[in-house]
CHARMM internal coordinates of N, CA and C (Angstrom, degrees):
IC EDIT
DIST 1 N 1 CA 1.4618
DIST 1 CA 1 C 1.5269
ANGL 1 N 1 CA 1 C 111.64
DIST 1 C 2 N 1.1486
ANGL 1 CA 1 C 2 N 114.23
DIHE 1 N 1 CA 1 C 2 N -19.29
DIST 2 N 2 CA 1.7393
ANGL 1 C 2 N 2 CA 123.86
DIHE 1 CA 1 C 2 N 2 CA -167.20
DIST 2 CA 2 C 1.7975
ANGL 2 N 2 CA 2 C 76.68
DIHE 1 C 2 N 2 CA 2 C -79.08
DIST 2 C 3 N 1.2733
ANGL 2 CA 2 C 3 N 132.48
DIHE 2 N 2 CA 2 C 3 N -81.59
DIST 3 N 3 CA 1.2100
ANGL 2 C 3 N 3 CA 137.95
DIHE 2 CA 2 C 3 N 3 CA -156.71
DIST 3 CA 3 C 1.6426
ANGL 3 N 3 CA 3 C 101.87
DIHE 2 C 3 N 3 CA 3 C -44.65
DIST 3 C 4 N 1.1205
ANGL 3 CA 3 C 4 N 137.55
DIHE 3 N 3 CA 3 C 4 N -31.72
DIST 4 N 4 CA 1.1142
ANGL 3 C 4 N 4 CA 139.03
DIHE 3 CA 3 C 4 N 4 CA 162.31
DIST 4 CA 4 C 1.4963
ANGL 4 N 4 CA 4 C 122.76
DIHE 3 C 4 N 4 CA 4 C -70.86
DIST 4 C 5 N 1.0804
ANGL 4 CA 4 C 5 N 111.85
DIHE 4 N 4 CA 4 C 5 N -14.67
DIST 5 N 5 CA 1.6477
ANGL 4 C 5 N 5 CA 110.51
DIHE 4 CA 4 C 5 N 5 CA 170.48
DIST 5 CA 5 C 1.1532
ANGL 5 N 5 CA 5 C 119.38
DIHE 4 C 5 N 5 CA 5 C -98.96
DIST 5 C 6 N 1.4046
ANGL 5 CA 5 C 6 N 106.82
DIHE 5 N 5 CA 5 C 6 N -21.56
DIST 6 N 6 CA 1.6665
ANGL 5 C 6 N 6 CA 99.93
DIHE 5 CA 5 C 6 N 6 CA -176.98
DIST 6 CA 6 C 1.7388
ANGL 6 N 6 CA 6 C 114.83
DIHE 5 C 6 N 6 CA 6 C -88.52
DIST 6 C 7 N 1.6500
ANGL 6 CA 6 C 7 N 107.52
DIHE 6 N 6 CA 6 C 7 N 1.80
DIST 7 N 7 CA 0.7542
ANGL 6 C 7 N 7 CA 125.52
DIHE 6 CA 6 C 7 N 7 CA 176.90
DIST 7 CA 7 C 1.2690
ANGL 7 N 7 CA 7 C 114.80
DIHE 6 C 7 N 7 CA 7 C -74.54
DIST 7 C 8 N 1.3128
ANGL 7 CA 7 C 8 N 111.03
DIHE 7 N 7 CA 7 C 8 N -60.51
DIST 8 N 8 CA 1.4794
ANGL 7 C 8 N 8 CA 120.73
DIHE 7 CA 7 C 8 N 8 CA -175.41
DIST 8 CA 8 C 1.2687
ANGL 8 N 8 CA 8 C 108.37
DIHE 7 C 8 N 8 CA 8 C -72.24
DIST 8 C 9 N 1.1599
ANGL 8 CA 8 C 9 N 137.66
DIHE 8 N 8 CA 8 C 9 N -38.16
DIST 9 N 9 CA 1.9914
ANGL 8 C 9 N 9 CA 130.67
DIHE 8 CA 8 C 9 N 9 CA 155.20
DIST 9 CA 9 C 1.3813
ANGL 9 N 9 CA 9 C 101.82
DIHE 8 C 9 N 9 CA 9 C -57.39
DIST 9 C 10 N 1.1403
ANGL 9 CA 9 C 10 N 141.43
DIHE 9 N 9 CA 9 C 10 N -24.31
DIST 10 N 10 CA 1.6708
ANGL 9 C 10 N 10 CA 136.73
DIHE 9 CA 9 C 10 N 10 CA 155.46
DIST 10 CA 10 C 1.5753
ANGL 10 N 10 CA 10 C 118.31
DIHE 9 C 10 N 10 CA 10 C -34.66
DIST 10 C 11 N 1.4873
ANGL 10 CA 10 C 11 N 93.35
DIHE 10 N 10 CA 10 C 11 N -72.65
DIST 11 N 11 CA 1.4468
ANGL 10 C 11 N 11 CA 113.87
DIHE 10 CA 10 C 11 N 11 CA 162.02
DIST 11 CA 11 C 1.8503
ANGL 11 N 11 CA 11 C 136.98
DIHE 10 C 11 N 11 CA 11 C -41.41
DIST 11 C 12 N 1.6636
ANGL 11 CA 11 C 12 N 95.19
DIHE 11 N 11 CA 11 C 12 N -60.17
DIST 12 N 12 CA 1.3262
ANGL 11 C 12 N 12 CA 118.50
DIHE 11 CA 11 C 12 N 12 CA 171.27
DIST 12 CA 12 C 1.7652
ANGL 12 N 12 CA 12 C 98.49
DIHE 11 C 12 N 12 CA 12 C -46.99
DIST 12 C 13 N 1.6199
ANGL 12 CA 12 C 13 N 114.30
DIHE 12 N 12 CA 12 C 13 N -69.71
DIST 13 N 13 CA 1.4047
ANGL 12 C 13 N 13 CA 117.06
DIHE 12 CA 12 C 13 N 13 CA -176.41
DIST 13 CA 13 C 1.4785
ANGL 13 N 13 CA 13 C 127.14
DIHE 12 C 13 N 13 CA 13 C -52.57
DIST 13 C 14 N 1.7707
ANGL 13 CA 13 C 14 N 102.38
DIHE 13 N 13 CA 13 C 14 N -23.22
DIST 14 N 14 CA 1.2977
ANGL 13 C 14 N 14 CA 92.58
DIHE 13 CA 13 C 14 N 14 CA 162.29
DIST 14 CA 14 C 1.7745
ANGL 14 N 14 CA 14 C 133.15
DIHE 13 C 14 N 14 CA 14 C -99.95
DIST 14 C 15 N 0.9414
ANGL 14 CA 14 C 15 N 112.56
DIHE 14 N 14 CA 14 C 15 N 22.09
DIST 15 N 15 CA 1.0337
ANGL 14 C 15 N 15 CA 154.48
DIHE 14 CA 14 C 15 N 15 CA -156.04
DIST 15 CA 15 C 1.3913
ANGL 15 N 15 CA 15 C 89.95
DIHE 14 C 15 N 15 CA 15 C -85.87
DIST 15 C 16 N 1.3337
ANGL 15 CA 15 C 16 N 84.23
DIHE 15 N 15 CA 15 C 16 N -83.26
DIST 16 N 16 CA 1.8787
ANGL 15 C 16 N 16 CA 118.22
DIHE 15 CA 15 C 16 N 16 CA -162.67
DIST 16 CA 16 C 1.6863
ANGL 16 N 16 CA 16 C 101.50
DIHE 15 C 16 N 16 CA 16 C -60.39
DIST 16 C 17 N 1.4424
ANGL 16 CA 16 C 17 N 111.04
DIHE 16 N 16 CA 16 C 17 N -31.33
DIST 17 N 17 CA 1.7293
ANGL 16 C 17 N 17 CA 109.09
DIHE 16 CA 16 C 17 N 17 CA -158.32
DIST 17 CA 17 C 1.8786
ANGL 17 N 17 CA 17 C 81.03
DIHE 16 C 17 N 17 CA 17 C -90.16
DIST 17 C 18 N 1.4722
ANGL 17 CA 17 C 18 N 143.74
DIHE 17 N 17 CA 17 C 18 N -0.36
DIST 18 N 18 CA 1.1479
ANGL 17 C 18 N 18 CA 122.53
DIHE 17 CA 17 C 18 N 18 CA -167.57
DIST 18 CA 18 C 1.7546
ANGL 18 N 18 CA 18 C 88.11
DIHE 17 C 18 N 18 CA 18 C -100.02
DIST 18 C 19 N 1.3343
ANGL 18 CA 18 C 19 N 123.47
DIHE 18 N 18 CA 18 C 19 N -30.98
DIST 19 N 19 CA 1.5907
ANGL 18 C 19 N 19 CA 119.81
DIHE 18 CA 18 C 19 N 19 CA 171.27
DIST 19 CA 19 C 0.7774
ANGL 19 N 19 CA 19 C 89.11
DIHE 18 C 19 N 19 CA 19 C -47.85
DIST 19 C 20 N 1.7221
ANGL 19 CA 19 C 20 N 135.85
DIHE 19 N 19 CA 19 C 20 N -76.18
DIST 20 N 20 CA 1.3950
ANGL 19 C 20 N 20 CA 139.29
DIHE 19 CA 19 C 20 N 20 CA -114.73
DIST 20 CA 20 C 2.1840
ANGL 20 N 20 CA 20 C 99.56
DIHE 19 C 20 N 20 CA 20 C -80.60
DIST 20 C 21 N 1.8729
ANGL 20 CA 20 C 21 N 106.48
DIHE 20 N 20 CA 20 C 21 N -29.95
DIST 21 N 21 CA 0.9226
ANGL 20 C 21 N 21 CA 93.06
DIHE 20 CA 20 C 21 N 21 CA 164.85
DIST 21 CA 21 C 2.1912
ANGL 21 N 21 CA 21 C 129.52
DIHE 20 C 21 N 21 CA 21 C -81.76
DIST 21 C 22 N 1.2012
ANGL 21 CA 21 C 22 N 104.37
DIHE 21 N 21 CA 21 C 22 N -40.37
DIST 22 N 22 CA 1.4129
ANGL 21 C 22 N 22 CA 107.55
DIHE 21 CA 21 C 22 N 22 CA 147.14
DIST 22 CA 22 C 1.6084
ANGL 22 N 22 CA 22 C 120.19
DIHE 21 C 22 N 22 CA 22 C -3.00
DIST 22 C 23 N 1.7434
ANGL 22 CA 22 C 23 N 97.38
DIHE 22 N 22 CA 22 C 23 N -83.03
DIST 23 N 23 CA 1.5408
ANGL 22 C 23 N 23 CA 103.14
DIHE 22 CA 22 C 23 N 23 CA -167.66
DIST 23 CA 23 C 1.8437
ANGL 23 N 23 CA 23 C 90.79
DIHE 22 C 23 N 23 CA 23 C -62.79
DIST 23 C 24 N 1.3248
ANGL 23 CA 23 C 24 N 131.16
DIHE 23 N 23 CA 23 C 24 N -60.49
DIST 24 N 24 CA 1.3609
ANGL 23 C 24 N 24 CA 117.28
DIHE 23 CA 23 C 24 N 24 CA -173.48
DIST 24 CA 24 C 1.7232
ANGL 24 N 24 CA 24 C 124.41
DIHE 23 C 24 N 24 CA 24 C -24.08
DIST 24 C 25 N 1.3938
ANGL 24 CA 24 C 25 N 84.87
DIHE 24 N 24 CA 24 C 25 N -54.29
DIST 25 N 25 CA 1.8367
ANGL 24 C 25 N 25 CA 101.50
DIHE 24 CA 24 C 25 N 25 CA 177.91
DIST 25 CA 25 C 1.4544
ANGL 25 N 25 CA 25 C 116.43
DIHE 24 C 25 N 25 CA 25 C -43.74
DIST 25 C 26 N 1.6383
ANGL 25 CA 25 C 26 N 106.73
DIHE 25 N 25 CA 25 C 26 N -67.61
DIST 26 N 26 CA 0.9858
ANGL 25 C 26 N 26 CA 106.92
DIHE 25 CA 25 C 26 N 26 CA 178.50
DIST 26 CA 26 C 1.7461
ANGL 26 N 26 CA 26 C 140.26
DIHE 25 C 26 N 26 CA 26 C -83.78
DIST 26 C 27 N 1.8401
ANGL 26 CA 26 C 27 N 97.54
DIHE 26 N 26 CA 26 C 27 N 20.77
DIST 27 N 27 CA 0.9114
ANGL 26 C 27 N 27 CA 95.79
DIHE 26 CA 26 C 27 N 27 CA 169.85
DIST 27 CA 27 C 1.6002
ANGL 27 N 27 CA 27 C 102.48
DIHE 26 C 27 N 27 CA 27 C -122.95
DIST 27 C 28 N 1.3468
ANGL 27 CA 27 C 28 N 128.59
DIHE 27 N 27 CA 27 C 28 N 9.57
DIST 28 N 28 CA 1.3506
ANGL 27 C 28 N 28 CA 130.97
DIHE 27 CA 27 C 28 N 28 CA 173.11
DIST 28 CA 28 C 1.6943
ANGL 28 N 28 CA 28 C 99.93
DIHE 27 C 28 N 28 CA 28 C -94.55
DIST 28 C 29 N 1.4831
ANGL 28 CA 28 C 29 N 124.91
DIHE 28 N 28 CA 28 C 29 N -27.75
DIST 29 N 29 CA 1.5422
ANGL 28 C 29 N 29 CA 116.54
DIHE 28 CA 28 C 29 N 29 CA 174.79
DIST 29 CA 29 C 1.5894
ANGL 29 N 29 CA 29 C 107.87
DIHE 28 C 29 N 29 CA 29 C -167.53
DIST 29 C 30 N 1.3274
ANGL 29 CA 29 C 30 N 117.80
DIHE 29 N 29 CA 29 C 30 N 86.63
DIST 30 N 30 CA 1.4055
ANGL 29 C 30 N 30 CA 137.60
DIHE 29 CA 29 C 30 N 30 CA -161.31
DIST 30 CA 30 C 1.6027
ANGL 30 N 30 CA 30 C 82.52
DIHE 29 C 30 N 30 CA 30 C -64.40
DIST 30 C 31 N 1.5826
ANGL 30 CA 30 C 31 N 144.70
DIHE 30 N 30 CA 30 C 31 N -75.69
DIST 31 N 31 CA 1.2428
ANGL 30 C 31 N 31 CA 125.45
DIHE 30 CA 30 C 31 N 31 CA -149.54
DIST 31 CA 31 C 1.3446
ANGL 31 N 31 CA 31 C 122.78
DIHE 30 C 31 N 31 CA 31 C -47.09
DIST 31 C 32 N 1.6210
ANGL 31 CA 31 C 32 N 115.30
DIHE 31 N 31 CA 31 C 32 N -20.97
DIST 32 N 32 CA 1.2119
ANGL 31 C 32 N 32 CA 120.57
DIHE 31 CA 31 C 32 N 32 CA -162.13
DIST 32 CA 32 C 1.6098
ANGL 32 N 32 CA 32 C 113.76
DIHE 31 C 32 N 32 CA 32 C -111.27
DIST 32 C 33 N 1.3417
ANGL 32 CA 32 C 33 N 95.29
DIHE 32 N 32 CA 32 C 33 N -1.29
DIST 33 N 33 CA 1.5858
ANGL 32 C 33 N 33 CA 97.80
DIHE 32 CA 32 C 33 N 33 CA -177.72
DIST 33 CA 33 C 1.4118
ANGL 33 N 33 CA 33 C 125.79
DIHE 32 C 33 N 33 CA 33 C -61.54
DIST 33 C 34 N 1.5029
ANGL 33 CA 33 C 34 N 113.91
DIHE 33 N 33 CA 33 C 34 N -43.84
DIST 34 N 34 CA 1.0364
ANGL 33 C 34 N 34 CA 124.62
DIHE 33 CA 33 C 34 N 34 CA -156.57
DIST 34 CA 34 C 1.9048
ANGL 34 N 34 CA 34 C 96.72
DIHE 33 C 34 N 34 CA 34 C -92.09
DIST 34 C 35 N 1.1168
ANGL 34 CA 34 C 35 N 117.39
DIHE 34 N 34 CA 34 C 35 N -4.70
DIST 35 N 35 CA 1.5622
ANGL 34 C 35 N 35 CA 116.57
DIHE 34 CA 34 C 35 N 35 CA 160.38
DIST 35 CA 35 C 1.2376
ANGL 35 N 35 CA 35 C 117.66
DIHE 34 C 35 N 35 CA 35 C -88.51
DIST 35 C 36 N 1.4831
ANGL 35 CA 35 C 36 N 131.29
DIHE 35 N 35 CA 35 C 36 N -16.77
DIST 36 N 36 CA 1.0755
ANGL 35 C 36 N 36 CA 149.89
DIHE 35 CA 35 C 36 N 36 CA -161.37
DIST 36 CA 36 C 1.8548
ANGL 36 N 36 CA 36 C 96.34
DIHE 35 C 36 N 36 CA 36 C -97.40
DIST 36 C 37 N 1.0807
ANGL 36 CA 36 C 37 N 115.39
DIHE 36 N 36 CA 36 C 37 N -50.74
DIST 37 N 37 CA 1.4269
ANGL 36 C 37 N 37 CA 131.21
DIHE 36 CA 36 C 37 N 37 CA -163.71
DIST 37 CA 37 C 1.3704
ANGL 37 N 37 CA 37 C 84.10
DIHE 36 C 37 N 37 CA 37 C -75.84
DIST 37 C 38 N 1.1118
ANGL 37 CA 37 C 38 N 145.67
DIHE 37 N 37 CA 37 C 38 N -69.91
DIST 38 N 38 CA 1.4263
ANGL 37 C 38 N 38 CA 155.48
DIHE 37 CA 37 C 38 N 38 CA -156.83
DIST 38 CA 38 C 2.0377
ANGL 38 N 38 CA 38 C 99.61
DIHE 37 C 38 N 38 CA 38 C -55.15
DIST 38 C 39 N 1.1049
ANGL 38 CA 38 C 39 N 103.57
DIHE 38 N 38 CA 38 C 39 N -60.88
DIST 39 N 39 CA 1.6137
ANGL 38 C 39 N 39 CA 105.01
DIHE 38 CA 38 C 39 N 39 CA 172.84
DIST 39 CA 39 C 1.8582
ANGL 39 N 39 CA 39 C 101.59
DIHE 38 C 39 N 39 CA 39 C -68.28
DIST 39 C 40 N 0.8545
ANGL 39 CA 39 C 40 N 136.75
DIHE 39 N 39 CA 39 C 40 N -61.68
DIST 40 N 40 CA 1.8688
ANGL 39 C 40 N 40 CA 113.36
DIHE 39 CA 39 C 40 N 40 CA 160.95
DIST 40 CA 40 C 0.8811
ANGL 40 N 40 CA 40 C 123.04
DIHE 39 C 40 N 40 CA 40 C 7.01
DIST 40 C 41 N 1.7805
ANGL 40 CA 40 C 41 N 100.02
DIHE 40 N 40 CA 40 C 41 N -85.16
DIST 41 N 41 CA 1.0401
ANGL 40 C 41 N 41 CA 116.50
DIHE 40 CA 40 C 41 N 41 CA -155.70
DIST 41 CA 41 C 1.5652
ANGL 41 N 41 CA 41 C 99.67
DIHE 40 C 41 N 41 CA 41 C -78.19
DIST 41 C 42 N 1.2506
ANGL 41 CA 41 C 42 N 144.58
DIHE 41 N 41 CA 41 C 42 N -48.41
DIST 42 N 42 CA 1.1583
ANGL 41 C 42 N 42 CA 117.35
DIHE 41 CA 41 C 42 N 42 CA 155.95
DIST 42 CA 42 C 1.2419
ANGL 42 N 42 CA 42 C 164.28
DIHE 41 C 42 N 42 CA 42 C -109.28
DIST 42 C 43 N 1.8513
ANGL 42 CA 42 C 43 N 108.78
DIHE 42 N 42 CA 42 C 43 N 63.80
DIST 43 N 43 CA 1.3258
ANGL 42 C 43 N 43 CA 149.29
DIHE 42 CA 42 C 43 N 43 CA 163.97
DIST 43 CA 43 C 2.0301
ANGL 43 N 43 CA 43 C 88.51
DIHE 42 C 43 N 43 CA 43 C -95.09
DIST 43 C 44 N 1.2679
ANGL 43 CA 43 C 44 N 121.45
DIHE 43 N 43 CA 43 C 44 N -38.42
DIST 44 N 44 CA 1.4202
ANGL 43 C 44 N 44 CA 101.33
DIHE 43 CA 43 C 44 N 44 CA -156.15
DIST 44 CA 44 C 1.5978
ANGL 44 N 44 CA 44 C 103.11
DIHE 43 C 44 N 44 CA 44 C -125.06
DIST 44 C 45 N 1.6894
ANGL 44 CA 44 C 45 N 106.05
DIHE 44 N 44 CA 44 C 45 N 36.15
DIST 45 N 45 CA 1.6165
ANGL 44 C 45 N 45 CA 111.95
DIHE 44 CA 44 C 45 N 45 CA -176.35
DIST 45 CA 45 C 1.5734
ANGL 45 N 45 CA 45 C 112.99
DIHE 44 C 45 N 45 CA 45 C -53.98
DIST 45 C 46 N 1.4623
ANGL 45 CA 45 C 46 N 117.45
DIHE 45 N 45 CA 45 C 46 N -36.81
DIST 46 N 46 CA 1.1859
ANGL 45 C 46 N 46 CA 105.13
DIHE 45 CA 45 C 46 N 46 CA -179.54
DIST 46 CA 46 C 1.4056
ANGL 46 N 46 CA 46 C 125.14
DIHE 45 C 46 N 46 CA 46 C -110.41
DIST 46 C 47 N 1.3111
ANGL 46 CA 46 C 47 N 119.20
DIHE 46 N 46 CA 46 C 47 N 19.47
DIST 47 N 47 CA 1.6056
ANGL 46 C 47 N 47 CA 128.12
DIHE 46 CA 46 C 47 N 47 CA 142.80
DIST 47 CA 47 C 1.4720
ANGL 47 N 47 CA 47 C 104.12
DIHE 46 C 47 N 47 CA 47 C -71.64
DIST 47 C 48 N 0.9139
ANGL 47 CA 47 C 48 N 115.32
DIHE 47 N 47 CA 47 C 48 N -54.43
DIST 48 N 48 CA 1.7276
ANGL 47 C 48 N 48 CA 135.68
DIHE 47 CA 47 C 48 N 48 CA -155.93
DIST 48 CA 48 C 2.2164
ANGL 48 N 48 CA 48 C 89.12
DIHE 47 C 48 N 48 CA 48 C -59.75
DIST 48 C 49 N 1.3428
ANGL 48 CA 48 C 49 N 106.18
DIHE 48 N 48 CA 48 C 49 N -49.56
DIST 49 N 49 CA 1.8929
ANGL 48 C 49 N 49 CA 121.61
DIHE 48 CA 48 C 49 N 49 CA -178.73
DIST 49 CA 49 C 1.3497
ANGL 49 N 49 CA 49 C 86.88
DIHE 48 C 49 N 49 CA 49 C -56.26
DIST 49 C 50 N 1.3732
ANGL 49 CA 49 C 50 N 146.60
DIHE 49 N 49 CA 49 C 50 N -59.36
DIST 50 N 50 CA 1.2656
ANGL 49 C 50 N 50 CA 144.33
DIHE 49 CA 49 C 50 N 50 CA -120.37
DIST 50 CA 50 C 1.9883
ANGL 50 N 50 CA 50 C 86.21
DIHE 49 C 50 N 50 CA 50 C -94.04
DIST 50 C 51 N 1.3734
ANGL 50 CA 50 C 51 N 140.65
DIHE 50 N 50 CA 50 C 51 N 1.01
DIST 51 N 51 CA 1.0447
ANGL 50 C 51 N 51 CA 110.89
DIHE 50 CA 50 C 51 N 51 CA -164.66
DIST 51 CA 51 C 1.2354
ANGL 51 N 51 CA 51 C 100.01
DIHE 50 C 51 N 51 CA 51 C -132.64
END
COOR INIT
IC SEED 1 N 1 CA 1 C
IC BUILD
């Protein structure tokens, strides 16, 4: 059960650090964010499915 929890705070934390990069993005170059976010999200569609 330990191996299963540290998993899911694995997850949870990365989770949180992909907002935390998000807001960075779009506050280091708002025009380009949302093209940037768009190739992300799909380079990493099925990490991104898995959560």
């Amino acid at each position: 059960m330990l191996c299963i929890s540290n998993l899911v705070s694995f997850f949870e934390l990365a989770d949180y650090m992909l907002y935390v990069y998000i807001a960075i993005l779009f506050l280091l170059n708002q025009s380009n964010t949302e093209h940037l976010l768009r190739d992300y999200f799909i380079e990493n569609k099925v990490i991104l499915g898995f959560f």
